[in-house]
GUSE-399021 format. One record per residue: y, x, z of N, C-alpha, C in turn. Coordinates in steps of 0.02 Angstrom, whole numbers, plus 50000, padded with zeros to 5 digits. Layout:
BEGIN
YXZYXZYXZ;...
***
This chain:
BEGIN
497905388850806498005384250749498065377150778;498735374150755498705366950802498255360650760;498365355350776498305349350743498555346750705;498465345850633499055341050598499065334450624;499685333150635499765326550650500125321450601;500075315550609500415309950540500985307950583;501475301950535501955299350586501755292350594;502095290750660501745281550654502005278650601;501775274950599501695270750543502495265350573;503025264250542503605260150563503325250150567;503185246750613502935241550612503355238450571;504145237150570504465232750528504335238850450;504205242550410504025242350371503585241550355;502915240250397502435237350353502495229650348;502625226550404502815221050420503425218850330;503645222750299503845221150245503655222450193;503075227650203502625226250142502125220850137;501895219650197501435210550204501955205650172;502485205550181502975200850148503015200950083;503135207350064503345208149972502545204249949;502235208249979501315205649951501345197649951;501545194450008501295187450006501805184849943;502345187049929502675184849875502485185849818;502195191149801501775193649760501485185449726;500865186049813500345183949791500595175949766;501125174049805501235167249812501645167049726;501755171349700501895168549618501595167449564;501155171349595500275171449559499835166049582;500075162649605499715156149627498935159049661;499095163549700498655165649766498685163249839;498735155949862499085155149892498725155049953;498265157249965497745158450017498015164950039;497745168549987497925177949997498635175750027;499245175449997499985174450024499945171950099;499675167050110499515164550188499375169650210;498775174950202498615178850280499195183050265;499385186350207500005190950202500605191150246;500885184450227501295183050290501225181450375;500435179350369500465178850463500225186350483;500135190050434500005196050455500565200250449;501225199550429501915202350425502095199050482;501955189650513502205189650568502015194150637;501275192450649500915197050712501355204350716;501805206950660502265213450672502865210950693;503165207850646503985202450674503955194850691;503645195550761503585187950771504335184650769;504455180050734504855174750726505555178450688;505415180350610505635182450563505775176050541;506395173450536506425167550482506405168550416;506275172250395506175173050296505465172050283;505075175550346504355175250349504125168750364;504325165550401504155159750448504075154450383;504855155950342504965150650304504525149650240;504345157950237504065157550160503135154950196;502945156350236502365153850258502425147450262;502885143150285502855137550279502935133450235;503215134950174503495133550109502745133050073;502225140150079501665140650064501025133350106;501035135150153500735129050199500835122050134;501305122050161501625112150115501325114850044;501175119350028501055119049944500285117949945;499835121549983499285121350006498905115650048;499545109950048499375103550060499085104650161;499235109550172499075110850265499655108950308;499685101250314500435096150325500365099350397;500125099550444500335100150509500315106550522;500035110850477500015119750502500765120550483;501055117450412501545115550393502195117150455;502165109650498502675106250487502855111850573;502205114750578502235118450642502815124550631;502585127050554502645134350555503635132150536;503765127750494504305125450479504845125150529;504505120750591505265119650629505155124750673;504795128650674505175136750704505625137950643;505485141250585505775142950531506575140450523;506575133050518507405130350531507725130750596;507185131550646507585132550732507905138450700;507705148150694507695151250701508345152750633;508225147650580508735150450521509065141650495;509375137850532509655130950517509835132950454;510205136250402510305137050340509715138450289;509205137650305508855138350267508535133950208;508835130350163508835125750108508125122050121;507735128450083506865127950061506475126150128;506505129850162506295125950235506245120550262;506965118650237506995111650254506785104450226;506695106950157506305103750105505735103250114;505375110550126504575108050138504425107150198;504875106250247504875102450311504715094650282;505275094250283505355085650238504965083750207;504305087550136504015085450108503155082750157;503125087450185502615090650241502615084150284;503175082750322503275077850385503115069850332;503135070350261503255063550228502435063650195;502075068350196501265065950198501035063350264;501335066350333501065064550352501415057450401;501825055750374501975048150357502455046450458;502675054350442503375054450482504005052750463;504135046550451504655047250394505355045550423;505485048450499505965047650518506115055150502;505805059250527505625067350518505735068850463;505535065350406505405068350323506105067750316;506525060850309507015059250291507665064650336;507535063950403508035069150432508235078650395;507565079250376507365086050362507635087150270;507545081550237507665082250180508385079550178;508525076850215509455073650199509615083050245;509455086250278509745092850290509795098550223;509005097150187508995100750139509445100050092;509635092350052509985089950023510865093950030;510935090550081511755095350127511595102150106;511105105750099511255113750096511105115750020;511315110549972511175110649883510695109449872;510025106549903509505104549825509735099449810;509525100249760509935093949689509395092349639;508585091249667507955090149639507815083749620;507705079049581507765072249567507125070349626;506605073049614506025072949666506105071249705;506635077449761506895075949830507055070349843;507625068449807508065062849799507695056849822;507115059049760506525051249766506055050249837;506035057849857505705057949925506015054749972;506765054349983507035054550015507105047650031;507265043949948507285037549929506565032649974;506025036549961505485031749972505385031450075;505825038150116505505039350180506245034350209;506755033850167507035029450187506945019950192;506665019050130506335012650137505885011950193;505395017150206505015014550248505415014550325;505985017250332506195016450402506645009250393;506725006450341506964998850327507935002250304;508025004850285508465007250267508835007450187;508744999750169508825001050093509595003050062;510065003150098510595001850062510615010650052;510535015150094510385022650110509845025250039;509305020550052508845021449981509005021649893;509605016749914509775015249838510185020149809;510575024749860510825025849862510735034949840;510025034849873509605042849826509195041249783;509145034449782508635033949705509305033049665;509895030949641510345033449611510605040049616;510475043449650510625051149633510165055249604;509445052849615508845054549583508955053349519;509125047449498509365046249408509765046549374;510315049149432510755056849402510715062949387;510315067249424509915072749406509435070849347;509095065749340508315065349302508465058449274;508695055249214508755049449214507895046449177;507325051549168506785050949150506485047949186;506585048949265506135049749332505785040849332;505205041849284504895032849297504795032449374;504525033649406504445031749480505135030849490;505695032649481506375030149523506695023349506;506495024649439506525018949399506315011349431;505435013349464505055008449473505385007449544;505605010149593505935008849654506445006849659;506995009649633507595005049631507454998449585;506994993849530506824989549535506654983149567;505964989049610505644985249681506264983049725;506544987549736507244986849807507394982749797;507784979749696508384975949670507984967349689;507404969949661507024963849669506864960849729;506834964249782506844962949870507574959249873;507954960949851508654957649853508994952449808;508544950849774508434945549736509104945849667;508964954349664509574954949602509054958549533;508744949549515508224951049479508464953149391;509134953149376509274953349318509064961649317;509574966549362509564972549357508944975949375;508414970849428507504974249431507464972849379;507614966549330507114969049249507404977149204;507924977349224508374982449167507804991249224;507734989149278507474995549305506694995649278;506284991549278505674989649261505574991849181;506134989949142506224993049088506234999249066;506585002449105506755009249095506135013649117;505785009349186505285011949197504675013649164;504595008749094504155006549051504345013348981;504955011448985505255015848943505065024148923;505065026749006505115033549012504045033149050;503535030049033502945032849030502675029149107;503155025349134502805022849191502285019149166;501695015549235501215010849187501215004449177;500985003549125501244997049076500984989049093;500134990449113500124986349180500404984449226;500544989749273501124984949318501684986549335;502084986149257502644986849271502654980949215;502394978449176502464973449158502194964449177;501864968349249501674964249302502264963149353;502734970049362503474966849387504054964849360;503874964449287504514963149248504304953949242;503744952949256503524945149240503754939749305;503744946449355504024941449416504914938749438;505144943049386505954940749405506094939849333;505764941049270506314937149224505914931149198;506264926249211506074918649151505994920449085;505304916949072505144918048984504584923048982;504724928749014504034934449035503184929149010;502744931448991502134927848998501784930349071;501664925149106501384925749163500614930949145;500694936749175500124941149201499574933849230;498784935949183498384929149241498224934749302;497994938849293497864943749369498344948249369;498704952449442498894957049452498464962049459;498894968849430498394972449426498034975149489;497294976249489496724978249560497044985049593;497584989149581497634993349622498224993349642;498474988649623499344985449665498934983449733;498384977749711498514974549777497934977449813;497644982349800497054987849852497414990449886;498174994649837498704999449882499114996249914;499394987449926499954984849955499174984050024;498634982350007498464980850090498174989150126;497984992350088497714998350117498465000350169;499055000050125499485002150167499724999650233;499644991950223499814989350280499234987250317;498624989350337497964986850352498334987950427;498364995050464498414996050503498784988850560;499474989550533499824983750585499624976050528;499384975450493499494968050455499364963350508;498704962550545498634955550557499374954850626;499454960750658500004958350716500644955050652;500664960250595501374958450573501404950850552;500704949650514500624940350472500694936650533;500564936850580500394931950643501184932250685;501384939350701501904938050748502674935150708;502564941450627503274940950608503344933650545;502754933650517502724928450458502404922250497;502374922050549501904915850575501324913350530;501034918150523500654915450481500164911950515;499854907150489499434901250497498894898850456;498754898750395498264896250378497754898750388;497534903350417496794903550426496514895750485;496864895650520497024891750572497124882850536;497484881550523497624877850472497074875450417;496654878150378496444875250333495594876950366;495494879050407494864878950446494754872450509;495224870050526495244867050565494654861950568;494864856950508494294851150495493684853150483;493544858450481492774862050472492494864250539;492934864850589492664867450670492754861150693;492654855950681492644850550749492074845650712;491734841050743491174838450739490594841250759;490304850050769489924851050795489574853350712;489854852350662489424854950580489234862550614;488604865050563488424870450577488424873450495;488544878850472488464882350412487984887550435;487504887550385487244891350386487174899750346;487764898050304488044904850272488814904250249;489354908350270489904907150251489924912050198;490454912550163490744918450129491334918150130;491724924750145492404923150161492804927450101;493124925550049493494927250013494044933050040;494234936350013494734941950034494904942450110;494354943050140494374941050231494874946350260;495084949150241495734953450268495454958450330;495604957050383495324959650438495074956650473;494964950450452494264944550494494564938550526;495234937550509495514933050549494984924050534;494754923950488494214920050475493634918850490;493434923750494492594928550529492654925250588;493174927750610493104925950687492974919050712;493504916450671493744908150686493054904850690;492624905050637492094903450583491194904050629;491294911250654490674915150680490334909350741;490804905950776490374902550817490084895950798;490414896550715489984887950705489514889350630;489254895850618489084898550559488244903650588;487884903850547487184908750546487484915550547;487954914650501487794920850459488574919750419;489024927550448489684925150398489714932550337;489654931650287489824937850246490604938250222;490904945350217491414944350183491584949050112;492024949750103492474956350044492894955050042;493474962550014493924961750027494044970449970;494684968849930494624971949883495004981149938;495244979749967495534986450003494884988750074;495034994450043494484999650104494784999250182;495194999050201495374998350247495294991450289;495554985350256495404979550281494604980350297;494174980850246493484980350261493274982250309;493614990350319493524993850387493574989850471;494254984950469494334981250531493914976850518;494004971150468493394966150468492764968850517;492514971850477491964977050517491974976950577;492404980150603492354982550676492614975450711;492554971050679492654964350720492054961450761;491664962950714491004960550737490904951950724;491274951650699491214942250647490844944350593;490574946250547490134947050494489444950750465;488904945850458488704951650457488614955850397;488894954550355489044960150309489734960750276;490274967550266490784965150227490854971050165;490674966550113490914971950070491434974350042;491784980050002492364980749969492124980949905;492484978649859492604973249787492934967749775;493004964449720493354959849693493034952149715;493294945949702492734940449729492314940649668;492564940149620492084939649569491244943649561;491574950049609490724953449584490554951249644;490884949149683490504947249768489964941049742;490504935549728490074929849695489614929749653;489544933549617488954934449569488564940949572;488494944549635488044948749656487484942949663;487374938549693486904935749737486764930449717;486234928149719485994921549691486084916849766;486134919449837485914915449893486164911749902;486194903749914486564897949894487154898349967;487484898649946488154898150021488464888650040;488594887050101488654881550141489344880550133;489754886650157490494886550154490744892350099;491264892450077491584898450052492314896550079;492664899250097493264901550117493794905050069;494494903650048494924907450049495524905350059;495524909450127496494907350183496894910950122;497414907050090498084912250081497944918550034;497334916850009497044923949955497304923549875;497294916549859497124916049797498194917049755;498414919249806499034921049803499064929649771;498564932749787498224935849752497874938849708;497644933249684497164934049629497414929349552;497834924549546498134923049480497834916549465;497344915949415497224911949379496424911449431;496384905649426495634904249460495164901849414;495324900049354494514899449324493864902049340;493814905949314493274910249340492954906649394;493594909849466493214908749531492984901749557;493064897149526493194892149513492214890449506;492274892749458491434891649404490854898249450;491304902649472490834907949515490534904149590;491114900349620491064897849684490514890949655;490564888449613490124884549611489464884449587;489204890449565488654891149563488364894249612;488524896549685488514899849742488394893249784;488654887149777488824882349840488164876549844;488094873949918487354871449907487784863049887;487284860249869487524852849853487794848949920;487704852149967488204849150016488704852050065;488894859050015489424863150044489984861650010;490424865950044491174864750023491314870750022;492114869149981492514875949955492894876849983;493324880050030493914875950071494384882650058;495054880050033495444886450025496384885550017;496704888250014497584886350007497914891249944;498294887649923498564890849882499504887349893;499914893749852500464892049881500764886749823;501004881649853501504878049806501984881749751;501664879449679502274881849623502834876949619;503364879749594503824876149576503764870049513;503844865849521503954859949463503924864849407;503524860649367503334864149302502964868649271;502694870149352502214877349312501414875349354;501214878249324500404876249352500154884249393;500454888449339500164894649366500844899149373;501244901449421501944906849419501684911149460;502134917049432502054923449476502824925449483;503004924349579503564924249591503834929749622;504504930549627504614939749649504584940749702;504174937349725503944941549798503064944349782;503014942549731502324949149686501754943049719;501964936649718501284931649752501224926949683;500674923549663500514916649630500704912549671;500964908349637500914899749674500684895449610;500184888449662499764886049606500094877549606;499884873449564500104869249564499464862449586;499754857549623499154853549623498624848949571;499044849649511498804845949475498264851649452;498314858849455498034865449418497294863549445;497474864749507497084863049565496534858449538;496874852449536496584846849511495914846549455;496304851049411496114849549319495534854849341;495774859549362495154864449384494334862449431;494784858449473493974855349514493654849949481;494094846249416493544841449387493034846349328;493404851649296493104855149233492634860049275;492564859449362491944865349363491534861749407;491604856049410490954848949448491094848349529;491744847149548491944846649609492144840049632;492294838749686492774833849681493104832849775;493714831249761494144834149819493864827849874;493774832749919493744829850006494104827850021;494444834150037495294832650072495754837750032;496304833250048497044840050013497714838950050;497914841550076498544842150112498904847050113;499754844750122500174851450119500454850050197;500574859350211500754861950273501164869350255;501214871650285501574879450300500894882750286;501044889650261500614893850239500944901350324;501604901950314501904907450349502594905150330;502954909950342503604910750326503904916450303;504324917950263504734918450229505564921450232;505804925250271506554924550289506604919050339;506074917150376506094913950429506284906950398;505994905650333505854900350329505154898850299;504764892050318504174890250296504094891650238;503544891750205503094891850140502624888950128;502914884950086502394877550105501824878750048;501134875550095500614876350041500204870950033;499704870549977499214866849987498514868150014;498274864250051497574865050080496974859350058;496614863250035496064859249980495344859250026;494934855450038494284855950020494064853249991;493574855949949493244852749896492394852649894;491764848149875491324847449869491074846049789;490464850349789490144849049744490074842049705;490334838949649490054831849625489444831249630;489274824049635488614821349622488134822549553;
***
């Protein structure tokens, strides 16, 4: 009597039942289960492009950008026609803020028919960041051909129009943006900066300008210093470092990444700062100019603490922040009777005391200036105008104030 025996088991058919399964699972929004499904259909057909692709398609959905972007460009090496691949290549490479990669990968996908307003917009935003606007405008108009709803496309081709100073058609985009559910805060914070008549916003809104520095924390201070020449920290500190004065507590208004701290630290006790973005705070920090920096607004900075401050500081901030009342009446109940306020703000144009101009900055006026330091018990030291930075490689002229407590 012999042995029954079975037959082997065919590797590429099971190898395609792990596949059907991960599809399965992956429609059922199993997208874990679908993952081992397919690397376990690969370990049978290593470098299956249907497999490769649908694992990687899964990856990018599962937010796993570099298991992603790994499993992907095998997937398009092995199958260049592969649409979806190339998409969540593109989406994958644009978290993780490859955006020469994202944009290459999704202008392939694009070429092989997706026609997703999304894409479009993806495509739109990885091109801006490689400085590429005319290319940009160019898929955020195809994005609002597919989707003429799409508020975010809305809000970008705005931004762009408004970089180019074709502020009639950023209001008509800002509109539309408002129109179709974008938010009403600040988009009616960018419709105020390019059309005349708008009522000036007194603050921009706190998570415009958390997200414009978080983004640029990394390179900012090389970019303000090498490409904007920027200067006033330098500039409106000056008359405060010579004579040998000592402070015994600074506070540094929106200290950025410490370019102040620093200046400040060898003629100061003790320099504190804040700074409304997590990131800046982070370099401040690791400067080793302060000894404390918090993240928040000035306002709760200034009125956390009763401890009387010598100096307060703000380089080039209050471009920032809008209307200064407040800080105005905050800084002076903080300052000792023989400290000063010392800070710049950018020159408005004739006629306005307070504008918000389309480059998304305040400029203040001197007389604002003025009316403001007699109504909160000040009275001016010094005031002079100089360059703040530049501009299109031209200056930006500002004013530089210090001010003391009245008698």
């Amino acid at each position: 009597m012999s042995d029954a025996t079975t037959d082997p088991i065919d590797p590429t058919e099971q190898a395609k039942a792990f596949f059907f399964e991960g599809n399965a699972l992956f429609e059922s929004g199993q997208l874990d289960e679908a993952v081992s499904r397919y690397q376990s259909a690969l370990a049978l057909v290593p470098g299956r492009p249907s497999i490769l692709a649908n694992l990687g398609v899964t990856q990018c959905r599962l937010g796993q950008w570099p298991e992603a972007v790994a499993t992907l460009l095998q997937a398009t090496q092995a199958d260049p026609q592969h649409r979806d691949a190339w998409i969540a290549l593109g989406l994958s490479q644009e978290a993780l803020s490859n955006w020469a990669g994202a944009a290459h990968a999704l202008q392939q996908g694009v070429k092989l028919g997706a026609t997703n307003a999304q894409i479009q917009l993806s495509l739109a935003l990885c091109l801006l960041r490689l400085d590429r606007p005319a290319e940009a405008l160019q898929a955020l108009d195809r994005a609002l051909e597919i989707d003429p709803t799409l508020a975010e496309a809305w809000s970008q081709r705005g931004s762009l129009l408004r970089d180019t100073g074709e502020y009639a058609e950023a209001a008509r985009c800002f509109e539309q943006a408002l129109a179709h559910g974008g938010d009403q805060t600040l988009h009616r914070f960018y419709l105020a900066s390019v059309r005349a008549g708008e009522a000036t916003p007194p603050q921009p809104p706190p998570a415009y300008v958390e997200a414009l520095f978080d983004e640029y924390a990394d390179d900012f201070q090389a970019h303000l210093i090498q490409h904007l020449k920027y200067q006033a920290h330098e500039t409106l500190l000056a008359p405060l470092r010579v004579g040998g004065q000592r402070f015994p507590l600074v506070l540094d208004l929106g200290c950025g990444t410490g370019l102040c701290g620093q200046l400040m630290a060898p003629h100061a006790d003790a320099v504190d700062g804040v700074d409304l973005a997590k990131a800046m705070v982070d370099q401040a920090r690791a400067s080793g100019a302060y000894r404390q920096v918090q993240q928040g607004t000035l306002l709760d900075f200034l009125r956390a603490s009763q401890a009387p401050a010598d100096l307060v500081i703000a380089a080039d901030v209050f471009i920032y922040v809008g209307a200064l009342e407040e800080v105005f009446a905050a800084v002076r109940q903080r300052l000792q009777p023989q400290g000063v306020f010392a800070f710049s703000v950018e020159l408005a144009d004739p006629g306005h005391e307070l504008q918000l101009r389309p480059s998304l900055r305040y400029a203040h006026s001197a007389a604002y200036v003025e009316r403001l330091a007699a109504a909160h018990g000040f009275r001016l030291r010094q005031t002079w105008e100089a360059p703040l930075r530049e501009d299109q490689q031209q200056p930006v002229m500002g004013l530089y104030v210090l001010l003391e407590p009245a008698a």
